[in-house]
Structure formats: structure tokens, C-alpha cells
MIDOSE-1310 file (N, C-alpha, C; in nm, 2 decimals, decimal comma, always signed):
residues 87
xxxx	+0,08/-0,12/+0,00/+0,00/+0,00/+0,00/+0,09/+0,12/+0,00; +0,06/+0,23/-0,09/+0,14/+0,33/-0,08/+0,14/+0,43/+0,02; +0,15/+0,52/+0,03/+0,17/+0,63/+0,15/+0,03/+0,69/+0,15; +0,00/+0,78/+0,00/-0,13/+0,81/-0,01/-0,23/+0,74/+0,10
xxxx	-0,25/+0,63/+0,00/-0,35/+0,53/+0,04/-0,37/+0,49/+0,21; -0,24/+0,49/+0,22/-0,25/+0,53/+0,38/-0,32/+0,59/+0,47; -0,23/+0,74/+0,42/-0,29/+0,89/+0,52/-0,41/+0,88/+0,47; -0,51/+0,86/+0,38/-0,65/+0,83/+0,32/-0,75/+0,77/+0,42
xxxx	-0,69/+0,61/+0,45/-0,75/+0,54/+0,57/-0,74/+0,60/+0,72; -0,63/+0,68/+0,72/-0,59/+0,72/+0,88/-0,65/+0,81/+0,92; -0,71/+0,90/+0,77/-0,77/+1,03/+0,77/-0,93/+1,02/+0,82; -0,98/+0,87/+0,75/-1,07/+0,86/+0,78/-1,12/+0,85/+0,92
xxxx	-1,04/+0,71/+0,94/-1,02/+0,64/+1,10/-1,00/+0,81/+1,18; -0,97/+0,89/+1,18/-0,93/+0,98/+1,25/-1,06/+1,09/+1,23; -1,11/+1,10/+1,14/-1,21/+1,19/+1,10/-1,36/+1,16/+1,22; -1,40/+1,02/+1,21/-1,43/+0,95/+1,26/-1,50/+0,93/+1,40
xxxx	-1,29/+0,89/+1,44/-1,30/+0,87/+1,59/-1,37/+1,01/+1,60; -1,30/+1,09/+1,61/-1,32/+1,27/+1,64/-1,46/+1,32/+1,62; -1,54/+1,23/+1,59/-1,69/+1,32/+1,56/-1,75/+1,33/+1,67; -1,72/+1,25/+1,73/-1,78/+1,24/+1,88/-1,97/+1,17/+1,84
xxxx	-1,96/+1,08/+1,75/-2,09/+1,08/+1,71/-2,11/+0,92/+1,73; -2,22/+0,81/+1,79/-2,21/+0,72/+1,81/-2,19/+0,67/+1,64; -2,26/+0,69/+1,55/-2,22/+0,65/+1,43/-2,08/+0,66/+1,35; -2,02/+0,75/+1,44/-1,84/+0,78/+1,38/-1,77/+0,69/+1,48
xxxx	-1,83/+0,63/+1,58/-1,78/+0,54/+1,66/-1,73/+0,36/+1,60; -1,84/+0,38/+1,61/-1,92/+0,24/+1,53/-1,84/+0,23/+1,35; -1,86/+0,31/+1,30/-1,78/+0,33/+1,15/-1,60/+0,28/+1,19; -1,56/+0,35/+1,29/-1,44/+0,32/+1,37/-1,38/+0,26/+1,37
xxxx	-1,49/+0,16/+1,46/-1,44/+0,02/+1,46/-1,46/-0,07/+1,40; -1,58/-0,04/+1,30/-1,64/-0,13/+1,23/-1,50/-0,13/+1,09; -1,41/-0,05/+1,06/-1,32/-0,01/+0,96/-1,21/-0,08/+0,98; -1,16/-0,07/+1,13/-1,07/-0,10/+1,19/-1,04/-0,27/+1,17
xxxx	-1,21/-0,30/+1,18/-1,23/-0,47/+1,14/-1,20/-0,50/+1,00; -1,20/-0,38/+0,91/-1,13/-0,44/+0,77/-1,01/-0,43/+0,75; -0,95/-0,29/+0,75/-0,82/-0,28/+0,76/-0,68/-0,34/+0,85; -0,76/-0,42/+0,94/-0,66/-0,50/+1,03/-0,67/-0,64/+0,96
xxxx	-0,80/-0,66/+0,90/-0,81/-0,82/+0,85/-0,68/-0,86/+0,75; -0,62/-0,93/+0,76/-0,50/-0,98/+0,69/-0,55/-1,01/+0,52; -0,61/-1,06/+0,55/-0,71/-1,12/+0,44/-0,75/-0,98/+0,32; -0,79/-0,88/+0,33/-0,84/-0,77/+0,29/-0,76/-0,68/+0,21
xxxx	-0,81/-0,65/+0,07/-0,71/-0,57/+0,04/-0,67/-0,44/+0,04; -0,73/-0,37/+0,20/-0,71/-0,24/+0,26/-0,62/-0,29/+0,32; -0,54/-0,38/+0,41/-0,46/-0,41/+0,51/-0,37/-0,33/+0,55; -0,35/-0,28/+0,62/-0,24/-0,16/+0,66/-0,13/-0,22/+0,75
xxxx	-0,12/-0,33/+0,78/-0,03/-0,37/+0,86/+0,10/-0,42/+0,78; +0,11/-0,39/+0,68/+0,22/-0,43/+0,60/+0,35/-0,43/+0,59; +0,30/-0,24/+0,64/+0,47/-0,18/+0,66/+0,46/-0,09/+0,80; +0,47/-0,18/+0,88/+0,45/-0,07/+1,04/+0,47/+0,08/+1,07
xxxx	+0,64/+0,08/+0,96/+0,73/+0,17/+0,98/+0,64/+0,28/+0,91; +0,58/+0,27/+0,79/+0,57/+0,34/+0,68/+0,38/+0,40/+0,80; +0,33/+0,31/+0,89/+0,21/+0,34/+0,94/+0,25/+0,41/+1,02; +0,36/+0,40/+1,12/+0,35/+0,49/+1,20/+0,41/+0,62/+1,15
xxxx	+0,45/+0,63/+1,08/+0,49/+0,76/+0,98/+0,35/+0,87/+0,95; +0,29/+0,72/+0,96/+0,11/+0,82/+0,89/+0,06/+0,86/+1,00; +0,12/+0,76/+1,13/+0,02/+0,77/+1,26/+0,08/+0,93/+1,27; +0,24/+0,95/+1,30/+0,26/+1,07/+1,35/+0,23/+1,17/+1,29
xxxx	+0,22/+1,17/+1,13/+0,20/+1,28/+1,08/+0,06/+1,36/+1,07; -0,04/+1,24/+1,13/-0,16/+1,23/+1,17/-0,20/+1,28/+1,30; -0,11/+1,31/+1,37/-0,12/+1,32/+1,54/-0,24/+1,20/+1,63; -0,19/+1,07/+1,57/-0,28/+1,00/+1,62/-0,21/+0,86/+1,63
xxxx	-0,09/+0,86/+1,70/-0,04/+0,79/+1,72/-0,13/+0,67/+1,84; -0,20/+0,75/+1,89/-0,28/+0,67/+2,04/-0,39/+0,57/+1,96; -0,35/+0,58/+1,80/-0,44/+0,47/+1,74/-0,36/+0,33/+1,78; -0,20/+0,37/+1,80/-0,15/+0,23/+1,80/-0,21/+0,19/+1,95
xxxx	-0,23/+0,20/+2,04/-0,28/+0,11/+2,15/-0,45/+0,04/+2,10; -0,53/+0,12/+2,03/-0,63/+0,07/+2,01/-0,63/-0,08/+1,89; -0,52/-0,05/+1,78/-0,45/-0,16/+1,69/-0,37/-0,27/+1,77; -0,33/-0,27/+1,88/-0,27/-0,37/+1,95/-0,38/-0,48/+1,97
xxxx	-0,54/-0,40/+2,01/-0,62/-0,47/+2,10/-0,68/-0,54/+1,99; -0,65/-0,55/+1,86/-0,66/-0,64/+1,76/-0,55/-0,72/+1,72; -0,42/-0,70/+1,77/-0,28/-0,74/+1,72/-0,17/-0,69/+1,83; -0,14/-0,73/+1,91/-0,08/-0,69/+1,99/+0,07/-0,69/+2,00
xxxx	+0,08/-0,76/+1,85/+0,27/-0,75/+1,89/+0,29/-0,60/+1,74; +0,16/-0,59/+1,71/+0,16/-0,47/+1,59/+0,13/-0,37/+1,68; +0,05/-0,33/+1,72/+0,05/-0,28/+1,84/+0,16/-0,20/+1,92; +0,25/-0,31/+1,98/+0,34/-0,30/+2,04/+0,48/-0,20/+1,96
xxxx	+0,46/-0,27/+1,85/+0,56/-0,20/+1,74/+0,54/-0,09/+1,67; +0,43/-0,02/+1,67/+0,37/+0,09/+1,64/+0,41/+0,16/+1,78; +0,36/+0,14/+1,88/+0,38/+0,27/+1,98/+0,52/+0,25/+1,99; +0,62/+0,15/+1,98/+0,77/+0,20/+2,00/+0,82/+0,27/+1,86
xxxx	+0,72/+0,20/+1,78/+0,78/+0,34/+1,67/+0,78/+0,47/+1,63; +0,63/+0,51/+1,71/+0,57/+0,63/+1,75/+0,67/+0,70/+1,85; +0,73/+0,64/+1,96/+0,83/+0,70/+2,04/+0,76/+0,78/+2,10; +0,64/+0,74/+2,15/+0,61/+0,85/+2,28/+0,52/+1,00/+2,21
xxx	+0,49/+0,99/+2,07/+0,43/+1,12/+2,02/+0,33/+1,13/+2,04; +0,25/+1,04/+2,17/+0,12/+1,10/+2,21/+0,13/+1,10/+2,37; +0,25/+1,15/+2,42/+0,25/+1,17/+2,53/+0,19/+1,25/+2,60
């Protein structure tokens, strides 16, 4: 997946969470179930490095704790690649 296509999903996922709307909630997570699916050809877990690049430049690095609770060693390698940018 390219970088675009990335910041695209992250934009979304982030548009989203932030509505504060039970329907932007639910969209959320309901997204989160495709894009984490391995299987799927949105998958974002491909290139950690290249995601957490999107996460920081996103300011939404605190997505990697919530990506753990689906994958937890992706998870894990996301916030150490994040280094703390949502402190």
C-alpha cells in the first residue's frame, strides 16, 4: 500500500473517531475490522514503519494502543515506533 492510500484510511479512521458521534464510533471500529483483517485488500499492517509515519504525521499515534487490541505485537511496534508522540 502506498503512503497516499495510507494517510487516506488514517484520515478517515481519525475523522471519525473525532466526531464524537455514536455513528463515527461504530464506523471506527467497524473499519478498523477491515483494515486489520490480513485477508483484505485495505490491510495496513504491511509496513509498520511506513504506518507509523502516517500515525505521527496524523497526530494520532494513540491509534496504536487501540491496533494492539486487535494485534498486539503490531500494536506493540507501532507505539515504540511512535516513540512517545502521544504523550
Amino acid at each position: 500500500m502506498d503512503y497516499r492510500e495510507l494517510v487516506s484510511i488514517v484520515v478517515l479512521l481519525k475523522d471519525n473517531h473525532e466526531s464524537g458521534t455514536r455513528e463515527g464510533k461504530y464506523f471506527f471500529f467497524k473499519y478498523l475490522d477491515i483494515v486489520l483483517d490480513p485477508e483484505s485488500d485495505i490491510y495496513i499492517l504491511g509496513d509498520l514503519h511506513k504506518l507509523a509515519e502516517v500515525l505521527k504525521d496524523n497526530g494520532v499515534c494513540e491509534f496504536s494502543d487501540v491496533i494492539g487490541l486487535y494485534d498486539s505485537k503490531a500494536g506493540g511496534k507501532l507505539s515504540e515506533l511512535c516513540g512517545g508522540c502521544y504523550a
